[in-house]
NUMAR-597281 format. One record per residue: residue in three letters; x, y, z of N, C-alpha, C in turn. Coordinates in pm, whole numbers, padded with zeros to 5 digits. Layout:
nunu/n_east/n_north/n_up/ca_east/ca_north/ca_up/c_east/c_north/c_up
ALA/X/Y/Z/X/Y/Z/X/Y/Z
...
This chain:
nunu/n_east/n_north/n_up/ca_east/ca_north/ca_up/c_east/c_north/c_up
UNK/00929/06936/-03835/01037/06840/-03843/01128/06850/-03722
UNK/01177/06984/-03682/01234/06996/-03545/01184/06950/-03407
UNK/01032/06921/-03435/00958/06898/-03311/00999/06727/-03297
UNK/01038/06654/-03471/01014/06543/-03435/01184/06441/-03371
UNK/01229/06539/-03442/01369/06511/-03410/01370/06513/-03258
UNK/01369/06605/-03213/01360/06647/-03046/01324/06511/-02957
UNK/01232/06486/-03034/01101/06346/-02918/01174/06206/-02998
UNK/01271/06206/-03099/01275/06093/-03147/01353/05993/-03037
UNK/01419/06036/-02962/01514/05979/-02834/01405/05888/-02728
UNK/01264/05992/-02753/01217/05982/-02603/01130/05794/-02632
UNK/01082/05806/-02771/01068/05666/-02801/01110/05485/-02734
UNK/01267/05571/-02819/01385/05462/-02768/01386/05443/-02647
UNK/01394/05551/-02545/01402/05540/-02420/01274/05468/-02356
UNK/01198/05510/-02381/01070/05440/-02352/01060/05313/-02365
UNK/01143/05253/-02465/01117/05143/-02550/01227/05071/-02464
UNK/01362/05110/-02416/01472/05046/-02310/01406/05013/-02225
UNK/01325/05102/-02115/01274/05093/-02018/01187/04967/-02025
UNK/01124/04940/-02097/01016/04876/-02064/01067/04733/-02096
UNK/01172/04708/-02189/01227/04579/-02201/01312/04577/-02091
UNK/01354/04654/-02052/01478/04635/-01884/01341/04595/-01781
UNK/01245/04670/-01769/01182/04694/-01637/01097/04481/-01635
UNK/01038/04520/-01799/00974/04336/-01850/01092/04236/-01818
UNK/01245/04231/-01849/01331/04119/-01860/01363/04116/-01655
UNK/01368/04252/-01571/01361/04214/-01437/01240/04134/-01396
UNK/01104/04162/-01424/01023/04138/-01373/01022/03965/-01422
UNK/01071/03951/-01560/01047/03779/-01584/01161/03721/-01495
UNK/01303/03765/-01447/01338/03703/-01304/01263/03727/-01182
UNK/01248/03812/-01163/01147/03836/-01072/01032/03659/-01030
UNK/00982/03679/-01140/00908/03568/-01149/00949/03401/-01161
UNK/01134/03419/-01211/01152/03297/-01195/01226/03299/-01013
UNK/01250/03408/-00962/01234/03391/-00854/01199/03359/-00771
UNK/01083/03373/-00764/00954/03345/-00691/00907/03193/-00707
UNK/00925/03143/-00850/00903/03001/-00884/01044/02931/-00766
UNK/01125/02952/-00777/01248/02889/-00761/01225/02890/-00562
UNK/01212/03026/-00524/01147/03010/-00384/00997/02893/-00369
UNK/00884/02901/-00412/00785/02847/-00405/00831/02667/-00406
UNK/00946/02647/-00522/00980/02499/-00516/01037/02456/-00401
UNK/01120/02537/-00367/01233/02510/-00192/01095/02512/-00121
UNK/01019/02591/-00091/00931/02575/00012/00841/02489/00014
UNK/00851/02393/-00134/00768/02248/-00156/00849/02160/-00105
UNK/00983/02208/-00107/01061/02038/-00075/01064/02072/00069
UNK/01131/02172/00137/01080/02242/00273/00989/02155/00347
UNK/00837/02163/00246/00677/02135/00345/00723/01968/00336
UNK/00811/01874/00230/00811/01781/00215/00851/01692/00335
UNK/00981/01796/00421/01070/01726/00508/01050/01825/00645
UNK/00924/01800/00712/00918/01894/00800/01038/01907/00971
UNK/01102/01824/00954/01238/01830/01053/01304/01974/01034
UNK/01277/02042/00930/01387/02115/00918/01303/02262/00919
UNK/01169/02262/00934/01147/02403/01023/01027/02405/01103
UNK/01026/02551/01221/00951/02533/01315/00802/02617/01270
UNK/00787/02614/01148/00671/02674/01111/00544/02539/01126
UNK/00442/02611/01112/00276/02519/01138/00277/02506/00992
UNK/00250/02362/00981/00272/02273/00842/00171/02331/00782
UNK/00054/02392/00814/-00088/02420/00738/-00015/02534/00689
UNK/00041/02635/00701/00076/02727/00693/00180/02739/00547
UNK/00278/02653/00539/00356/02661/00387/00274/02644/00294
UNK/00158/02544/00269/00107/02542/00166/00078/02673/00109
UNK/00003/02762/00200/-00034/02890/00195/00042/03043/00123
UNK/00197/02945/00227/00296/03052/00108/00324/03028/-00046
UNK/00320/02903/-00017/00351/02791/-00143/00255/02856/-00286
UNK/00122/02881/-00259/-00001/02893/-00314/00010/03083/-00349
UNK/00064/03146/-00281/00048/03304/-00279/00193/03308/-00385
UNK/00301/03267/-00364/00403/03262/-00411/00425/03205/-00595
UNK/00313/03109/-00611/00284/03075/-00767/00189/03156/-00788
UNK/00152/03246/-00735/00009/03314/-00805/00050/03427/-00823
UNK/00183/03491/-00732/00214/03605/-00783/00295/03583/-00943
UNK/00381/03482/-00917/00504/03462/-01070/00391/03452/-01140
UNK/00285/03363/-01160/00218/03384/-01311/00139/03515/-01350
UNK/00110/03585/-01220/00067/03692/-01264/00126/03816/-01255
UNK/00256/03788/-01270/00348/03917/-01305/00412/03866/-01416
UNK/00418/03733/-01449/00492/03739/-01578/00437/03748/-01751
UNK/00291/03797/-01697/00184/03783/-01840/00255/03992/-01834
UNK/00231/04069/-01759/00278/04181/-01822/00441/04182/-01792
UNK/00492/04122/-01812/00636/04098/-01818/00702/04104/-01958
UNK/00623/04018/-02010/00594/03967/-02144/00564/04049/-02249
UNK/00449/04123/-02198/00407/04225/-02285/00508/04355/-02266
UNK/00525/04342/-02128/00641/04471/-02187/00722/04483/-02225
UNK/00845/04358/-02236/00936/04296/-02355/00873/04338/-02479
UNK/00762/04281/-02479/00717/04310/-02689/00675/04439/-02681
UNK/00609/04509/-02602/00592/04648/-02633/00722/04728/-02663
UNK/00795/04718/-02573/00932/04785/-02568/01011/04720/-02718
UNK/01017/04673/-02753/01079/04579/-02861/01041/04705/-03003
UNK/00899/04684/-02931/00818/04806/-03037/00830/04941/-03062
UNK/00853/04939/-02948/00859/05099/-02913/01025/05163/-02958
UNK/01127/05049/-02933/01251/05058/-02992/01270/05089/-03140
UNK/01162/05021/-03223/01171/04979/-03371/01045/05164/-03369
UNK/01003/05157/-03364/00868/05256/-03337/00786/05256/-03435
UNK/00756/05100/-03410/00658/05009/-03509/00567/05032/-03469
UNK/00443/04996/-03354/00320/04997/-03377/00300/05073/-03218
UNK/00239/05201/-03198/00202/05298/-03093/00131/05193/-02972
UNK/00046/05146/-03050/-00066/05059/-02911/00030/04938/-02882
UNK/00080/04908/-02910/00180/04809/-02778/00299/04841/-02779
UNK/00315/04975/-02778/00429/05009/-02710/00367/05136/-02607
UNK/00290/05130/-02656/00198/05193/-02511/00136/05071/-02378
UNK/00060/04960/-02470/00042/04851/-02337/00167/04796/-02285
UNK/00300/04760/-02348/00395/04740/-02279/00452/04869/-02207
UNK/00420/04930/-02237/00462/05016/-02111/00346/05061/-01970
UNK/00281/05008/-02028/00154/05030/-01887/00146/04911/-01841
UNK/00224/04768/-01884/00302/04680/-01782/00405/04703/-01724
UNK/00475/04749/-01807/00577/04797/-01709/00554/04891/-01582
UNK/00422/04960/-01568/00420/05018/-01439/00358/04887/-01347
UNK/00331/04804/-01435/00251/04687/-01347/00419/04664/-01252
UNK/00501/04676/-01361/00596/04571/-01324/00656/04643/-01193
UNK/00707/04780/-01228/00783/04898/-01160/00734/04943/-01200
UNK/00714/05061/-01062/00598/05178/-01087/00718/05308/-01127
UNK/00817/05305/-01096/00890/05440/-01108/00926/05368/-01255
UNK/01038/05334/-01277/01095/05297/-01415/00940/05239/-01554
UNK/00841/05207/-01465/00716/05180/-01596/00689/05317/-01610
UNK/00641/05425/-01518/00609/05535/-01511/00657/05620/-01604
UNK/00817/05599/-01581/00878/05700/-01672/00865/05638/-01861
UNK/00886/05534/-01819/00877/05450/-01968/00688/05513/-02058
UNK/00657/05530/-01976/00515/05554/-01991/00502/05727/-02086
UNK/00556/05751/-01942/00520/05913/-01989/00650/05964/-02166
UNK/00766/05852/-02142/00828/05891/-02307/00800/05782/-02423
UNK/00683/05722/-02395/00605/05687/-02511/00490/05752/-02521
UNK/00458/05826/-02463/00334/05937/-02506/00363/06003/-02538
UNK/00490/06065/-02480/00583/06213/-02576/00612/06188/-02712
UNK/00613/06078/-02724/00756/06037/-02820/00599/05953/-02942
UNK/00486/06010/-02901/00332/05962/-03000/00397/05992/-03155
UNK/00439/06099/-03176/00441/06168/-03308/00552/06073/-03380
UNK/00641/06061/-03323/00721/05962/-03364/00664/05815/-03471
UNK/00609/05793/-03391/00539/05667/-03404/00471/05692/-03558
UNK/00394/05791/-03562/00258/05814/-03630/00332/05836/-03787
UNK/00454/05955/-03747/00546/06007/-03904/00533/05895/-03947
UNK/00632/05784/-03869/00694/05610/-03923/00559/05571/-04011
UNK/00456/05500/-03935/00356/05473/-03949/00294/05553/-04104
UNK/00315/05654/-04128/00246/05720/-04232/00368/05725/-04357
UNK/00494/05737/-04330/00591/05643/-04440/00583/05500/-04488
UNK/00543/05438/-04377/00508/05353/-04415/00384/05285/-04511
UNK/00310/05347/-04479/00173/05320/-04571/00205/05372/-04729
UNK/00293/05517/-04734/00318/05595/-04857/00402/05504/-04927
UNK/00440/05498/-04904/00611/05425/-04975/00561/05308/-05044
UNK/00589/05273/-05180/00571/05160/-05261/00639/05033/-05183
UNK/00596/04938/-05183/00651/04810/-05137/00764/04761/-05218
């Protein structure tokens, strides 16, 4: 029981991290949308820079491909972390946190390593739960 008390923090923490590290990364991504649009209206009115016109599309194209594909583990690490807060269900609060290293490698990292600590946690809940009359 002392062992579980000890790790019960490391959960939560795990579970902050990964909704802080998921809610940067979904600006992150509306960032990147919000740049990619300026650089559409940009390619629209070429008076106004000295770049080779073949060339914006290019950013244009790298720039939507990163936002959609940072904001699918963005997502998940919001709901993992969500999980990992409540210390409802171990396997996605473990995949949201192994987005979150997608997202940030230091702050997913750490989020990572105190939802593996913080396993037993999970499992007690999990096994009250099944016991306990509805």
């Amino acid at each position: 029981m002392a062992n579980s008390s000890s790790t019960r923090w490391m959960s939560v923490a795990g579970g902050i991290l990964s909704v802080v590290v998921g809610v940067f990364g979904f600006f992150t991504c509306l960032t990147l949308g919000i740049v990619a649009s300026v650089l559409q209206a940009i390619k629209d009115n070429p008076a106004y820079y000295d770049l080779d016109p073949e060339a914006i599309p290019a950013f244009i194209a790298v720039f939507w491909v990163v936002s959609i594909f940072m904001l699918i583990p963005s997502i998940i690490s919001v709901i993992g972390g969500i999980f990992a807060i409540k210390r409802n269900k171990w396997g996605w609060a473990l995949a949201g946190s192994i987005c979150a290293v997608l997202c940030s490698n230091i702050l997913g990292v750490v989020a990572l390593v105190f939802i593996i600590m913080g396993k037993k946690e999970f499992s007690e809940q999990g096994d009250k739960a099944i016991d306990s009359p509805a």
